[in-house]
C-alpha positions in Angstrom: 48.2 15.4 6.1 45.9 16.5 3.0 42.2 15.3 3.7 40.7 14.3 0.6 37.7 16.0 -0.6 34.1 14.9 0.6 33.4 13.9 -2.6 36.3 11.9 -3.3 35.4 10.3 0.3 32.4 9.1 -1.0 34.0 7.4 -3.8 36.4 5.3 -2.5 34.8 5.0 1.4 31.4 3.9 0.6 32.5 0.1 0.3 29.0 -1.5 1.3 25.3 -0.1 1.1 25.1 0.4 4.9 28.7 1.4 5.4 28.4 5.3 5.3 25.4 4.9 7.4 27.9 4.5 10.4 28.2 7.7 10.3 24.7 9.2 11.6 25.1 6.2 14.4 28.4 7.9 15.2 27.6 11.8 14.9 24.4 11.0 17.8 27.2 9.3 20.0 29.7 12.2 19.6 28.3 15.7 20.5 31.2 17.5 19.9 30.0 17.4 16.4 28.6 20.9 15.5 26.7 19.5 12.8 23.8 17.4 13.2 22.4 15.1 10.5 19.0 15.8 9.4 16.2 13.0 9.5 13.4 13.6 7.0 11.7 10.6 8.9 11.6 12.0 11.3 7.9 12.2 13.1 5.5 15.4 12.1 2.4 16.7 13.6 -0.6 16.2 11.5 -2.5 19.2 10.3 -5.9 18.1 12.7 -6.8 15.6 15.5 -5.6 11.9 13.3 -8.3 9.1 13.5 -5.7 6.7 12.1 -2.3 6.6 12.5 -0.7 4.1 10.3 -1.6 2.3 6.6 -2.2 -0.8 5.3 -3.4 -1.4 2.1 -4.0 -4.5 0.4 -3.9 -4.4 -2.8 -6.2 -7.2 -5.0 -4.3 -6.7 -8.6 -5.9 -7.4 -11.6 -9.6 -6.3 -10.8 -11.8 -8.5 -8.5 -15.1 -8.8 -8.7 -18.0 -6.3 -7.3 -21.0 -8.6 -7.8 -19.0 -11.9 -7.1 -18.2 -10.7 -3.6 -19.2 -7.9 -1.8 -22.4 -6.6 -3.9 -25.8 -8.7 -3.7 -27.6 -8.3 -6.9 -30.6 -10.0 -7.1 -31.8 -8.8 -10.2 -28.7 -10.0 -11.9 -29.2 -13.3 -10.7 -32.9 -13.3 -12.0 -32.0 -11.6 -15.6 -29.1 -13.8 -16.1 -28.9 -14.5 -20.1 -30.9 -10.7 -20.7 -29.2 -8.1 -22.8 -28.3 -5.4 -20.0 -31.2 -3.2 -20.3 -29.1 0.0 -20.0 -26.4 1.6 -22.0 -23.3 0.5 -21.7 -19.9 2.8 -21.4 -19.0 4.4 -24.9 -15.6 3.4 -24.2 -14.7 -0.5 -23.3 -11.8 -2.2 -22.6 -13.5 -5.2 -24.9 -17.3 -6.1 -26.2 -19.2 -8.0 -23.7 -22.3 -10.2 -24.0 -25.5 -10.4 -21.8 -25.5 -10.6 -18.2 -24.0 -13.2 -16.3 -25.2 -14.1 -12.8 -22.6 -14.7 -10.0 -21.5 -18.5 -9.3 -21.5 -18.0 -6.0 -24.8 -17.4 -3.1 -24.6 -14.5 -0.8 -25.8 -14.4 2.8 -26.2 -11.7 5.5 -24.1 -12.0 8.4 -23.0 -9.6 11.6 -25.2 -6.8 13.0 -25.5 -4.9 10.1 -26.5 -7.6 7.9 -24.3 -6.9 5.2 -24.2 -9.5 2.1 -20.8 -11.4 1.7 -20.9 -14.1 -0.7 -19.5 -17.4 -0.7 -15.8 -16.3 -1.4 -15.4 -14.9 1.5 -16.5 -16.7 4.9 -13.6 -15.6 6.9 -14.0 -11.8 6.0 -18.2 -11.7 6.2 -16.9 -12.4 10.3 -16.0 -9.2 10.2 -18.1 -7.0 8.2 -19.2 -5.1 11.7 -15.7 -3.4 11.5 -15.3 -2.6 7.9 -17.3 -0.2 5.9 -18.1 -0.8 2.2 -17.7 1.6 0.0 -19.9 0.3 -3.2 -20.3 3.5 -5.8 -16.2 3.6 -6.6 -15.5 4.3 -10.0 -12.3 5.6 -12.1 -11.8 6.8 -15.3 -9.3 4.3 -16.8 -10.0 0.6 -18.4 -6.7 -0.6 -18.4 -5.0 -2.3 -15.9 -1.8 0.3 -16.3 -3.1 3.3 -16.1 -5.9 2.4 -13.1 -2.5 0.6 -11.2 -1.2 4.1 -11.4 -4.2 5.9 -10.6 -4.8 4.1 -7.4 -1.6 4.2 -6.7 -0.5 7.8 -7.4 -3.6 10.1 -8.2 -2.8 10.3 -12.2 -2.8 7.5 -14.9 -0.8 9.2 -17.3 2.3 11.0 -15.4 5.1 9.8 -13.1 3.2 11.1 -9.8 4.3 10.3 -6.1 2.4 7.3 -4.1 0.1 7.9 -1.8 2.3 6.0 0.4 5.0 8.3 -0.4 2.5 11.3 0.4 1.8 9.7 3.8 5.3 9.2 4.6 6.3 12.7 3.7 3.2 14.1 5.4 3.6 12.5 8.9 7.3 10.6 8.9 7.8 7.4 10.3 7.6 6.4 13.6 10.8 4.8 13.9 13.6 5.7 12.7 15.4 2.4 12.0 12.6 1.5 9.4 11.2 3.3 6.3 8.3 5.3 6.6 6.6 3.2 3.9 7.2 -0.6 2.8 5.7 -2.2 -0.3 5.1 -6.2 0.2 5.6 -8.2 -2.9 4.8 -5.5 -5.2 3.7 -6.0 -8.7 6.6 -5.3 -11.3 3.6 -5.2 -14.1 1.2 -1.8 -15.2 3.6 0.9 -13.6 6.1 -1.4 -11.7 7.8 0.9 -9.3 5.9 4.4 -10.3 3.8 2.4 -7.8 5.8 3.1 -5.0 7.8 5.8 -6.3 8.4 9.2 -4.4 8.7 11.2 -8.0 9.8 14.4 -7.3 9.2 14.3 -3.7 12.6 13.4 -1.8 14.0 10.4 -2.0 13.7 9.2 1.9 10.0 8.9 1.0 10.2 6.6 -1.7 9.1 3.0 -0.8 10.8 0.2 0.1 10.0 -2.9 -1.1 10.3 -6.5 0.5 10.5 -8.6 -2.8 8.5 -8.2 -5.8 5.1 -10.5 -6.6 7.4 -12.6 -8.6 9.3 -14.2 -5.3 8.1 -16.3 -2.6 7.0 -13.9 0.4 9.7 -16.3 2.3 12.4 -15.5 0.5 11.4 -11.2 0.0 13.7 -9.0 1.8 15.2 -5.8 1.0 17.9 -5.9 -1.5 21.6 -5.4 0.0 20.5 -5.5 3.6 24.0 -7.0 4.7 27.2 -6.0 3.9 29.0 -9.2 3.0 32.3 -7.3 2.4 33.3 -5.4 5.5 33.2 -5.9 8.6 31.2 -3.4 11.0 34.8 -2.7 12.9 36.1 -1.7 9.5 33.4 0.2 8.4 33.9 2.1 11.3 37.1 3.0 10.5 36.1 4.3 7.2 33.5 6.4 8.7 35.6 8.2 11.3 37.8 9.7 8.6 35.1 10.0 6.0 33.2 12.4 9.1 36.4 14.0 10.3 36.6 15.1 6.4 32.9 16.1 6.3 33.7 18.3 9.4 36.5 20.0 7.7 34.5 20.4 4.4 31.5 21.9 6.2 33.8 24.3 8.0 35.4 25.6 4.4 32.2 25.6 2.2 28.7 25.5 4.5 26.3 22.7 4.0 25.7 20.4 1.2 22.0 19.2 1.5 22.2 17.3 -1.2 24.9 15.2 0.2 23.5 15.6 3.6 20.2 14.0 2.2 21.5 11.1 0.9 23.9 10.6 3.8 20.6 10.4 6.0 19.3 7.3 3.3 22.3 5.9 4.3 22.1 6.4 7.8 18.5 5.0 7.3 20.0 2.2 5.3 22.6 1.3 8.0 20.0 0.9 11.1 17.9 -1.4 9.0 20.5 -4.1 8.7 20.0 -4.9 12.2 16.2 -4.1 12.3 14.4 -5.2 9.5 15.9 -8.8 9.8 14.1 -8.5 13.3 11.1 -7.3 12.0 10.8 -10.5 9.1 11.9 -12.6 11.7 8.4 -14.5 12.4 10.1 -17.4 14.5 9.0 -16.6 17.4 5.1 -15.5 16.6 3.1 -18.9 18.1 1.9 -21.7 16.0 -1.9 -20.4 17.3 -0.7 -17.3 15.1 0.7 -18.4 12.2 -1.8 -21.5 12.0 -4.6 -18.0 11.8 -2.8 -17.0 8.8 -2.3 -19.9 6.7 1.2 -20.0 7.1 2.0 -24.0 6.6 -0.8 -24.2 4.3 0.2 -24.5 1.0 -3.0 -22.4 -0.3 -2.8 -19.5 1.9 1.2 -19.3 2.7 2.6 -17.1 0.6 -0.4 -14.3 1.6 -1.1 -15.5 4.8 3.6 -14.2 5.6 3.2 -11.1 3.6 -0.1 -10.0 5.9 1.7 -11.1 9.3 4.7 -9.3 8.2 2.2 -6.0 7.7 1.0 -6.1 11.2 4.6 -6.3 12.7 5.7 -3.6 10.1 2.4 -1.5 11.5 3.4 -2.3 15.3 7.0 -1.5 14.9 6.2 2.1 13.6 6.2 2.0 9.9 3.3 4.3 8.8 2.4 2.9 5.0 2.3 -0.8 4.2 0.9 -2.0 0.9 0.6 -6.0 0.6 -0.2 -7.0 -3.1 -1.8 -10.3 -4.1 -0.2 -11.1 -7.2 1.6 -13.2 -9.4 4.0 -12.2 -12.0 1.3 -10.1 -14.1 -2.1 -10.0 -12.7 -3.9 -12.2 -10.3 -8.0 -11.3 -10.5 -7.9 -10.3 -14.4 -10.4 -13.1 -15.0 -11.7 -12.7 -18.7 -12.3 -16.6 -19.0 -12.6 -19.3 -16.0 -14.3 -17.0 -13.0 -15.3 -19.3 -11.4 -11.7 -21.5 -11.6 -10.0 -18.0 -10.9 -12.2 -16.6 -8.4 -12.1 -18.8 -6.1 -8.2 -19.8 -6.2 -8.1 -15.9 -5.5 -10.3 -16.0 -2.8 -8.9 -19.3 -1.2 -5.7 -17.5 -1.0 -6.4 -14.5 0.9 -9.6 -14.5 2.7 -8.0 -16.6 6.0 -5.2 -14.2 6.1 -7.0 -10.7 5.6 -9.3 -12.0 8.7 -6.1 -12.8 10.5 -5.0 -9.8 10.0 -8.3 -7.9 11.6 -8.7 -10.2 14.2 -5.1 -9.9 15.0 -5.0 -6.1 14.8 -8.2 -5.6 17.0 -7.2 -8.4 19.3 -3.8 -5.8 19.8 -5.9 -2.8 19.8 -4.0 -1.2 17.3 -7.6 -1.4 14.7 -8.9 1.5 16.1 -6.1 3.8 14.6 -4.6 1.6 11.2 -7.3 2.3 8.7 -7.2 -0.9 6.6 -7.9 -0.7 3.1 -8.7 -3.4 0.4 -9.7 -3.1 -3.3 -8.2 -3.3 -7.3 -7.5 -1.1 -9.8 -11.4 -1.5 -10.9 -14.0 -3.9 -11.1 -15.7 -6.4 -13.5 -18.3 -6.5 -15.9 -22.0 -8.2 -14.4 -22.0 -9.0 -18.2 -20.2 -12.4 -19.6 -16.8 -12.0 -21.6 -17.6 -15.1 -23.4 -18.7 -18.0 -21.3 -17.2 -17.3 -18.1 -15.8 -14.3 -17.8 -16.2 -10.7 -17.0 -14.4 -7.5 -18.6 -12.6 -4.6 -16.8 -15.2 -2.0 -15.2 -14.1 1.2 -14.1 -17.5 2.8 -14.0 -18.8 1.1 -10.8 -16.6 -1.0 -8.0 -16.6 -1.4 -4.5 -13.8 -1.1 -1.6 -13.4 -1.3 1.6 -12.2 0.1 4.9 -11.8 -1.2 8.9 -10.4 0.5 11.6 -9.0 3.5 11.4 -12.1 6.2 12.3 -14.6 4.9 9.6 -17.9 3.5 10.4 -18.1 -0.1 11.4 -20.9 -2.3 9.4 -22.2 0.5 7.1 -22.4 0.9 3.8 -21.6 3.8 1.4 -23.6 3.9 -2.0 -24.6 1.7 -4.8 -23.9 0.8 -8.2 -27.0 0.2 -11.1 -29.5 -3.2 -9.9 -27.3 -4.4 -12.1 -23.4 -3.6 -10.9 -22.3 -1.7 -14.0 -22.4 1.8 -12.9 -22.0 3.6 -9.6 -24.8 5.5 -8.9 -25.8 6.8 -5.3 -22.7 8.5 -2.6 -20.8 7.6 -5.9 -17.0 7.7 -4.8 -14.2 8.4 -7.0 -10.3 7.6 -6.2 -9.6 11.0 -6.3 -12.0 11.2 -3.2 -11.3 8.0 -1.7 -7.6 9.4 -1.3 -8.4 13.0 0.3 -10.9 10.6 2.5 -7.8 8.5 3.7 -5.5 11.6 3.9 -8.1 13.3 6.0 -8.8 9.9 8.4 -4.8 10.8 9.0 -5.4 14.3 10.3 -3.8 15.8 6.8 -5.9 18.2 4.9 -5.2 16.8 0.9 -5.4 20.4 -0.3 -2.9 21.5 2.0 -0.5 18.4 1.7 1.7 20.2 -0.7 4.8 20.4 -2.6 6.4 22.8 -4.9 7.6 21.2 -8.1 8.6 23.1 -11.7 7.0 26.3 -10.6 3.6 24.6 -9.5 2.4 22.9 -6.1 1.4 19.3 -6.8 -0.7 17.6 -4.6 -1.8 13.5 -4.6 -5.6 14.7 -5.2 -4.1 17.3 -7.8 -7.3 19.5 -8.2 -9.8 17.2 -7.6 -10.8 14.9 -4.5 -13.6 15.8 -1.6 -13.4 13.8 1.8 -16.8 11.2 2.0 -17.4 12.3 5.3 -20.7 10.0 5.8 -17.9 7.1 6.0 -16.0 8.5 8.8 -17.4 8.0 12.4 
């Protein structure tokens, strides 16, 4: 009998997205194979001792805030209606007015005494774990290019993910999952150069569960099932399809390429039986889902995409991003802060402290370094009557668990909030800083592209050690 080539195999075998998968599942079970497929998942030794093991970021789109919820400025409360006494940046994403106080009162709460305002109740109960990194700034005032700066490192060139860096720096810790999964991403400003793995190899691209666009209940990988073929058939396919490989190998010597994307669909395969688990929340306990919102109208839709994170973290995958979005942008408020704010704020400040609580209750806090911000932040001055511009000079973030320091704070923007002033952070350091938190040295975290190595911190970046415990 003539075997048909390998390539030809391909074309007429691969009858469903999981059905040459089969084949990895069936090479581990036979060892009289003599090859072995490769897994680029595969779990890798950090370059130093790892405070953190695993990822998740959540991701405020659109720009919330700085002095509406996690920076107390008192003179901007007593100057409200004043010109801002200080130059503003030569370059503005549009002309602002004078300064606007917040709506909202901020009090101290925990051990450290850290001011959280109003928008937040659920979250100040925790501001003993997280650390507050107050002097971020960035370099771009539009929502596109910061997306993709935070995201990838550059804001004007298709660059890998940080979650795509992680994933290719350390793998995944189980090999039935990606190594990184994007919740409800945003398909606005970037769109899937978000979670893109660029030139980097295609296994560390992410995965996304939906898009911002649809219901977290209703997000799930795309072509997880195979509604053509049965598993018995597919099987079939796959014996001859790897009794061909075996013959072709022997003639010609290995075909990475092919080999690669035989291992995505290897990967592909094991998923249809384990991400369904993993999304399957049925059998959390009302207790749980009752601390995330989920049955509350208000909170839902957030409240599932954060307790799908924490089984995504606990069941080995090493980057998830959860976005709080809707079809565009979500904390763009330029008119009706107040209105906008606080819908935001209603939305996710139950489940973000669900998701703490629930991660320290689990001990699994002390090594996933959470991490919550936007693009940028907002203007303390008034975009007409209630609103505040893009700011990119001077933001804050912040980070729990993970090896950073528990109830502190990290420097300072103006007495104002326009510019970042003291232990002033920029993303380029904020991502060798979460690199280094995983044991991976973002100078050394490398790959060879066109002639040049590229790197997520390119040449730029220094670790803020002062945030690290």
């Amino acid at each position: 009998m003539n075997l048909p080539t390998r390539r030809k195999a391909l074309e007429t075998n691969a009858v469903g997205f999981g059905s040459l998968a089969l084949a990895g599942l069936l090479a581990r079970e036979s060892r009289a194979d003599a090859r072995a497929f490769s897994n680029p998942l595969q779990p890798k030794d950090a370059h130093f001792e790892p405070k953190a093991k695993r990822v998740v970021f959540l991701f405020m789109k659109g720009g919330p805030s700085q002095v509406d919820t996690f920076e107390h400025k008192p003179l901007l409360e007593r100057d409200h209606g004043k010109p801002y006494p200080h130059e503003k940046p030569r370059v503005q994403f549009a002309p602002t007015n004078n300064l606007l106080k917040s709506h909202w009162k901020f009090r101290q709460h925990g051990q450290c005494g850290h001011h959280v305002s109003e928008l937040f109740p659920n979250v100040a109960q925790f501001v003993d774990d997280i650390c507050f990194v107050h002097g971020m700034h960035g370099t771009n005032a539009a929502h596109g290019g910061a997306v993709m700066k935070i995201h990838t490192g550059s804001d004007s060139f298709v660059r890998p993910s940080i979650g795509s860096w992680v994933s290719y720096g350390l793998g995944s810790e189980n090999d039935s999952l990606p190594g990184f999964v994007t919740i409800c991403p945003t398909l606005a400003h970037g769109g899937v150069t978000n979670w893109s793995s660029a030139f980097l190899p295609a296994a560390y691209q992410g995965t996304p569960l939906g898009n911002a666009t649809v219901p977290a209940d209703q997000a799930t990988v795309r072509y997880i099932r195979n509604p053509e073929s049965a598993t018995r058939v597919q099987q079939l396919q796959l014996a001859a399809l790897r009794e061909s490989n075996a013959e072709f190998g022997r003639l010609t010597g290995p075909d990475l390429a092919l080999e690669g994307r035989i291992a995505s669909f290897e990967l592909a395969f094991r998923m249809q039986a384990e991400m369904p688990r993993v999304q399957d929340i049925s059998g959390e306990s009302r207790q749980t889902l009752q601390r995330y919102g989920i049955g509350n109208p208000v909170t839902e839709n957030f409240g599932r995409q954060c307790l799908l994170a924490r089984r995504m973290l606990e069941n080995g995958v090493r980057f998830v991003q959860v976005t709080h979005s809707d079809a565009f942008v979500q904390w763009d408020q330029h008119g009706d802060l107040k209105k906008g704010h606080e819908k935001n704020a209603r939305e996710v400040d139950q489940p973000i402290a669900a998701l703490l609580g629930d991660l320290k209750a689990r001990g699994l806090l002390q090594d996933t370094l959470v991490w919550w911000g936007g693009e940028f932040g907002r203007t303390p001055t008034a975009q007409g009557n209630d609103g505040r511009d893009h700011n990119p000079d001077g933001f804050t973030m912040w980070l729990a668990g993970g090896g950073v320091k528990g109830g502190y704070s990290h420097g300072a923007t103006d007495e104002y909030g326009f510019f970042a002033r003291d232990g002033k952070v920029h993303i380029h350091d904020m991502h060798a800083t979460i690199l280094h938190l995983l044991g991976l040295d973002h100078e050394r975290l490398t790959y060879r592209h066109a002639g040049r190595d590229f790197r997520l911190t390119d040449i730029h970046g220094k670790v803020v050690h002062d945030v690290i415990a």
